[in-house]
C-alpha positions in Angstrom: 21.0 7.0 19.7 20.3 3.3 18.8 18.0 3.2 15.8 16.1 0.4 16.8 14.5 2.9 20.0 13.0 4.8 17.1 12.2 2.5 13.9 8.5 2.0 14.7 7.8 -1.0 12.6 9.5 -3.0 14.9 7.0 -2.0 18.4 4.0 -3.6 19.5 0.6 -1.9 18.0 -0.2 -0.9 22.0 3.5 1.4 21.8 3.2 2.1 18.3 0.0 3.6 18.3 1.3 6.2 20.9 4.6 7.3 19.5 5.5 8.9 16.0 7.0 7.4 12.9 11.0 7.4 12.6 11.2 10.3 10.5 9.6 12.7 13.3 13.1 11.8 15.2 14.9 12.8 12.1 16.3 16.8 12.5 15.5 19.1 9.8 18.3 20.4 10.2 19.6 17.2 8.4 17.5 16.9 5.5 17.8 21.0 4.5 20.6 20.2 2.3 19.0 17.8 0.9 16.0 19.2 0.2 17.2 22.0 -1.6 19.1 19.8 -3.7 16.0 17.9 -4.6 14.1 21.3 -5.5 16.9 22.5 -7.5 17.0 19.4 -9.7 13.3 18.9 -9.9 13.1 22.2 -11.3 16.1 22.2 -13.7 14.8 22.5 -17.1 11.2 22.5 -16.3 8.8 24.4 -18.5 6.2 23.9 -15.4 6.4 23.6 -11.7 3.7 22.7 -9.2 4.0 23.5 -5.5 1.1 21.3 -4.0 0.0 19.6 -1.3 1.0 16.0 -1.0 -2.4 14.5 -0.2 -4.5 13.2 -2.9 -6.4 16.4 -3.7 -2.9 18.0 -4.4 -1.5 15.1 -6.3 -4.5 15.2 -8.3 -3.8 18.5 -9.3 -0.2 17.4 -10.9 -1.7 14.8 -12.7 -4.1 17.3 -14.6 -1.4 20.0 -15.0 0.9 17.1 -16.5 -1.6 16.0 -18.9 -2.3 19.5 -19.8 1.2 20.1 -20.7 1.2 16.5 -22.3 4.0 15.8 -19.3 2.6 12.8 -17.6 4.8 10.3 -16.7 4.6 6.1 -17.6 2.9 4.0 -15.0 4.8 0.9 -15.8 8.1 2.0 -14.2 6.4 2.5 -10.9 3.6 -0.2 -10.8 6.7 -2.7 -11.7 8.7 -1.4 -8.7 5.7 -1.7 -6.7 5.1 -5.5 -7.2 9.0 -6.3 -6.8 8.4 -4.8 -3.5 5.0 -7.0 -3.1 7.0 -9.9 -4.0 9.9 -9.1 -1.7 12.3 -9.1 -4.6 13.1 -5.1 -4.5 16.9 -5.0 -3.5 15.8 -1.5 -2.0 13.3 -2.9 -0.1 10.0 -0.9 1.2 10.0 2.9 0.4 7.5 5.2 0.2 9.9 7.4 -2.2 11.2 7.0 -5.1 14.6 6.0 -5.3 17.5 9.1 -5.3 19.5 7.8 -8.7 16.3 6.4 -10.8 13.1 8.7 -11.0 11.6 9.4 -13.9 11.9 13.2 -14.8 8.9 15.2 -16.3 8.9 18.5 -18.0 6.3 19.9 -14.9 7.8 19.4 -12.1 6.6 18.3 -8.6 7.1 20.3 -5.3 5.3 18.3 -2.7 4.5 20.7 -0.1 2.0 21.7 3.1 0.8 24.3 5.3 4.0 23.5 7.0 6.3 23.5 4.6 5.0 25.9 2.1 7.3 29.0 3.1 10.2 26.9 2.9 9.4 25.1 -0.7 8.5 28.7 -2.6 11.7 29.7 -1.3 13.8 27.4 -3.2 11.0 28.1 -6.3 12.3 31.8 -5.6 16.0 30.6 -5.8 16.3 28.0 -8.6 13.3 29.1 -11.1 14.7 29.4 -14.4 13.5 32.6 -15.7 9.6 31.9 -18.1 8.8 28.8 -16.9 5.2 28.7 -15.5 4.6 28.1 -12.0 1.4 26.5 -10.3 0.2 26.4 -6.9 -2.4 24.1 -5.8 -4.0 22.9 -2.7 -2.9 25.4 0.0 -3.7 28.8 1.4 -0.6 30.6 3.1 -1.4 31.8 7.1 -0.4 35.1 5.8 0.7 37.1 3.2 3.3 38.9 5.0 5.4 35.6 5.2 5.5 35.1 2.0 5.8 38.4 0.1 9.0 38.5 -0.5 9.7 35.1 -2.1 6.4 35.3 -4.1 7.5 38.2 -6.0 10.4 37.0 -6.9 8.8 34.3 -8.4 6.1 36.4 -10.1 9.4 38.3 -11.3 11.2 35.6 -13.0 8.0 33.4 -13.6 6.1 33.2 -17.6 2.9 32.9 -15.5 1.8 31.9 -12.0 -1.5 30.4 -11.4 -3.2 29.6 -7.9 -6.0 26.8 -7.3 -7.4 25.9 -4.0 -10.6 25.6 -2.0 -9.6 26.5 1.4 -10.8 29.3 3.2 -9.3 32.5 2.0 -9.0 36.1 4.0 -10.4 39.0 1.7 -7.3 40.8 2.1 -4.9 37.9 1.8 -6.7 37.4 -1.7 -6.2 40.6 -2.9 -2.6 40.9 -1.8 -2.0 37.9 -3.8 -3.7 39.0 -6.7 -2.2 42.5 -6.6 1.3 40.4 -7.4 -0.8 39.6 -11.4 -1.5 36.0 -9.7 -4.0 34.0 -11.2 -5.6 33.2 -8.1 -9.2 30.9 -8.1 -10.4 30.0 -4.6 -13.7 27.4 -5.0 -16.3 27.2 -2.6 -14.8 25.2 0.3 -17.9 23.3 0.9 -18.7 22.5 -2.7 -15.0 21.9 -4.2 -11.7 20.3 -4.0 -8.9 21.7 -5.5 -8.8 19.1 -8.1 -11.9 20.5 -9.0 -10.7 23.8 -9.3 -7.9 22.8 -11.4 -9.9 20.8 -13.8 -12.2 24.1 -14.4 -9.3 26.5 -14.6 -6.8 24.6 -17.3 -7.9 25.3 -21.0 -7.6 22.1 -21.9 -10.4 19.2 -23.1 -10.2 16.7 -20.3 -11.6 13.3 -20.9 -13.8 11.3 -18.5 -11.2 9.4 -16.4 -10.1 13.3 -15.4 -13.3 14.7 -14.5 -14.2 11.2 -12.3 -11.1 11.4 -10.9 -11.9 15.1 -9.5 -15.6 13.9 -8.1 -14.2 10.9 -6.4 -11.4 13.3 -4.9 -13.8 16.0 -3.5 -15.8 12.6 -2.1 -12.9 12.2 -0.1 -11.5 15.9 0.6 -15.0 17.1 1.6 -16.0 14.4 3.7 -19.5 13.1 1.7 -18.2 9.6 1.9 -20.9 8.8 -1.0 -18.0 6.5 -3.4 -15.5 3.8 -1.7 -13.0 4.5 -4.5 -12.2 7.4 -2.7 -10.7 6.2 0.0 -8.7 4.0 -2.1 -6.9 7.7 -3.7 -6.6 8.6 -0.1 -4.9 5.9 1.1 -2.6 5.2 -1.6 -1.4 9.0 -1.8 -1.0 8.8 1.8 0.9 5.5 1.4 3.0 6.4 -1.7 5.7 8.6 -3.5 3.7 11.8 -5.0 5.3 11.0 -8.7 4.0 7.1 -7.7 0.6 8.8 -7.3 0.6 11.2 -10.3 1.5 9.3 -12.5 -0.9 6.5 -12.0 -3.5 8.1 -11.6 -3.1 10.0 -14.5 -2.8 6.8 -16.6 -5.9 4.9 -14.6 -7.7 7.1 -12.9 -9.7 6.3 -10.0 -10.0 2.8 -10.8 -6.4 1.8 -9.3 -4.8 -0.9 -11.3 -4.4 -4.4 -9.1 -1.0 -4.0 -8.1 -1.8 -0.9 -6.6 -4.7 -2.2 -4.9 -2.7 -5.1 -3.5 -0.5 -2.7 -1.6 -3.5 -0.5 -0.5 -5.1 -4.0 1.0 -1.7 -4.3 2.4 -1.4 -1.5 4.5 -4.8 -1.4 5.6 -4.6 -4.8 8.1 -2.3 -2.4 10.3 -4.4 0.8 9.5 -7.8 -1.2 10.8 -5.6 -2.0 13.9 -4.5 1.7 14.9 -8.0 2.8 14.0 -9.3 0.3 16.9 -7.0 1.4 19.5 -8.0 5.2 18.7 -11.5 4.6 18.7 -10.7 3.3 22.0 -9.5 5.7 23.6 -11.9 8.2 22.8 -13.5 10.2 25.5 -17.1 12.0 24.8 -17.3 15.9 26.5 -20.0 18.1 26.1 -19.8 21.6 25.0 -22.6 23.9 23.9 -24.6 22.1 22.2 -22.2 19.5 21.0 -20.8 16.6 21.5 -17.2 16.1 20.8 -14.8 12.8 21.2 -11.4 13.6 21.3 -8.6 10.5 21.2 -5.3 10.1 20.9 -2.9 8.1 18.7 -0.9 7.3 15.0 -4.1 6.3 13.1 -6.5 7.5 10.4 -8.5 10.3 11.7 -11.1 10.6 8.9 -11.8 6.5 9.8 -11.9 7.6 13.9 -13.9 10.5 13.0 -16.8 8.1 11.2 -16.7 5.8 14.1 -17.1 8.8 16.4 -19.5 10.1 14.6 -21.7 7.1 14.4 -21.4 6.7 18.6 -23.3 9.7 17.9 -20.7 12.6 18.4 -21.1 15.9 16.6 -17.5 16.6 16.5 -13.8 14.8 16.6 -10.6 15.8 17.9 -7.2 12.9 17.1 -4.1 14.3 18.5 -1.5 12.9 17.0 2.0 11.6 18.2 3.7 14.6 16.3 1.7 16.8 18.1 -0.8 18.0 15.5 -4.3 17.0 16.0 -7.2 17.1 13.2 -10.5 17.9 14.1 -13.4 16.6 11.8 -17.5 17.7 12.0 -21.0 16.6 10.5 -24.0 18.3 9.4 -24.0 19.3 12.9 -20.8 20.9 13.5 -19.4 22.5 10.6 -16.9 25.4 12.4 -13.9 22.9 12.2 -11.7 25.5 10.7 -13.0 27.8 13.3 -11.8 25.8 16.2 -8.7 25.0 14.5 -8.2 28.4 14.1 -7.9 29.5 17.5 -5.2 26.8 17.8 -2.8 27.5 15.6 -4.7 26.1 12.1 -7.2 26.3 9.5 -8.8 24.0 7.4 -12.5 23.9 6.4 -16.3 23.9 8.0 -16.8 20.1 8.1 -12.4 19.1 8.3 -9.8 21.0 9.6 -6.1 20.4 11.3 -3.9 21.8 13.6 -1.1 22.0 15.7 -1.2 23.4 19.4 1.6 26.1 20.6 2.4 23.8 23.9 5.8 21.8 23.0 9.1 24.3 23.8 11.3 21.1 23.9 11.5 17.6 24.1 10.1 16.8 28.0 6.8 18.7 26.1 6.5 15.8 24.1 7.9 13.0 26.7 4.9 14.4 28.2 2.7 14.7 25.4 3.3 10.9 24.9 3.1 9.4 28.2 -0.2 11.1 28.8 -1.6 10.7 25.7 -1.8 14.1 24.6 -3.0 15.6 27.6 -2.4 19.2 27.0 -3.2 19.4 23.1 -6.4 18.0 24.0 -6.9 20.7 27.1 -6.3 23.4 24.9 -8.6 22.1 21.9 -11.5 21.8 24.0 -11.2 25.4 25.3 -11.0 26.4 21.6 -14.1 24.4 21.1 -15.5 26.7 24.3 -14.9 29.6 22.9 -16.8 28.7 19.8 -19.5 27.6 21.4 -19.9 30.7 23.5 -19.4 32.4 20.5 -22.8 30.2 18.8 -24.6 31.2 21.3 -24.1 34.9 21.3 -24.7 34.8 17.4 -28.0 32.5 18.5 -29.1 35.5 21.5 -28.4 38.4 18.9 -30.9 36.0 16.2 -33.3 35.5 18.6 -33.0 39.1 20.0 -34.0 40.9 16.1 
């Protein structure tokens, strides 16, 4: 195949909005290898590792572990790369990853990981763990415990400790199993925390200011209050950037993002405004129950297409993405997002949840899914959003019934 038909940067905004980035082309078949390379050398040595989620309630979480094992790494490598790229004098050119032969090593090392990706990632932690070294996980809740029993005991088996932070919403039973393994498991309220928070309250260590701001501004993002700016400057630059980019300056700064980092946020954001447009768009209002939900199409921001939606007056939005997940966001009116989701193959949380419809078998699916602008993702999230609402109303007749 021609690499040109899939490098995106090169498409008008109109097409680019409506297919995936290169990398969803890429098989994962071809970057196994490499990925278990990258665990087992990230994890060589370590007296810490961190399986997280890559977002910046995740990456926060390695920035307060580091500086609890005084691990953290120096800014100045990375914000110096950073303006070589700015200037156009970076013989790498643009890169959201560090490069392969120069990244700085710390003693707690980073897993970046996902919902989708998490069974895979504590595998390799079950393979390459060198036996006593401490083992985090932060920022996710498994779909269930049976898929990751095996792998997790290892770890437990060869780990000095194992300690798990997240705010998500957790099954009784899939919390016990875990603890049952001697797990250090702490789940915050979903509504009131971010896992950054949870981290910062479950570390025995004297954090100073710059930490416990950086945690508020983080849940202002994560739980959708939307009450401090700087929080969509952490979001946006996680998003944008390496996680060890991330860590490491926000461990140094904190939420106030030195200039150089800001420049490149600015950066980014002309296109980002652009995709947001054509999302916002495309939106089409339904009603069901009581609600009213806007569900679009396209690469964008959602949590951006979600406040436009919301102040068109919706009580609810649905962006399916190119890849073929879709992220459904609520407001004080709607706040059974991870219900929804749930029926749809995901999870999430009352007010912000994702997910990714069971409907592509092969690659016509998604020729499909493209050309019609998600057509069947979005058929099959509104029926999800049906059988919520018929499920309000019950709970309503049974209230009103007592």
């Amino acid at each position: 195949m021609d690499d040109e038909l899939i490098e995106s940067d090169t498409l008008p905004l109109e097409r680019k909005s409506r297919l995936p980035g290169t990398g969803f082309f890429y098989p994962d078949s071809l970057d196994e290898d490499r990925s278990e390379e990258r665990a087992r050398e990230a994890m060589e040595g370590a007296e810490a590792v961190v399986i997280t989620d890559s977002d910046a309630d995740g990456l926060g979480c390695i920035a307060l572990i580091r500086e609890a094992y005084d691990a953290a790494l120096d800014p100045t490598p990375f914000e110096e790369r950073r303006r070589a790229k700015l200037d156009g004098t970076d013989e790498e050119g643009e890169d959201e990853e560090d490069r392969e032969d120069d990244r700085p090593e710390s003693s707690v090392a980073l897993l970046p990981s996902g919902p989708h990706s998490f069974e895979e990632d504590l595998g390799y932690v079950a393979e390459f763990l060198e036996e006593g070294t401490d083992v985090f996980v932060c920022d996710i809740c498994p779909d269930a415990f049976e898929y990751i029993a095996e792998d997790l005991g290892a770890v437990v088996d060869r780990a000095g400790t194992v300690r798990w932070f997240d705010h998500h919403q957790w099954d009784e039973e899939l919390a016990a199993s875990v603890r049952d393994l001697g797990i250090d498991l702490v789940v915050g309220e979903s509504d009131e925390e971010c896992s950054t928070d949870v981290t910062l309250r479950s570390l025995d260590y004297d954090f100073g200011d710059r930490f416990h701001e950086l945690a508020v501004v983080t849940r202002d993002h994560d739980l959708w209050l939307k009450e401090d700016e700087r929080s969509d400057d952490l979001a946006d630059f996680a998003y944008w950037t390496g996680g060890e980019e991330y860590a490491a300056i926000v461990g140094a700064h904190g939420v106030d993002l030195p200039p150089v980092a800001m420049e490149y946020v600015e950066e980014r954001r002309v296109e980002k405004r652009l995709l947001i447009e054509k999302a916002v768009d495309r939106a089409v209002e339904h009603e069901v129950g009581d609600w009213s939900v806007g569900v679009t199409y396209g690469r964008c921001s959602q949590n951006e297409v979600a406040d436009a939606l919301r102040e068109q007056g919706m009580d609810a939005a649905v962006v399916v993405k190119p890849s073929g997940s879709a992220s459904i966001r609520g407001s004080d009116d709607f706040e059974r997002c991870h219900e929804v989701a749930g029926r749809v193959n995901g999870g999430g949380h009352p007010k912000a949840a994702g997910c990714k419809p069971d409907v592509y078998d092969d690659m016509l699916d998604y020729g499909h899914h493209w050309t019609t602008e998600g057509a069947t993702a979005k058929r099959v999230i509104l029926r999800a959003f049906e059988s919520v609402a018929d499920e309000a109303a019950a709970e309503n007749a049974a209230d009103a019934a007592e």
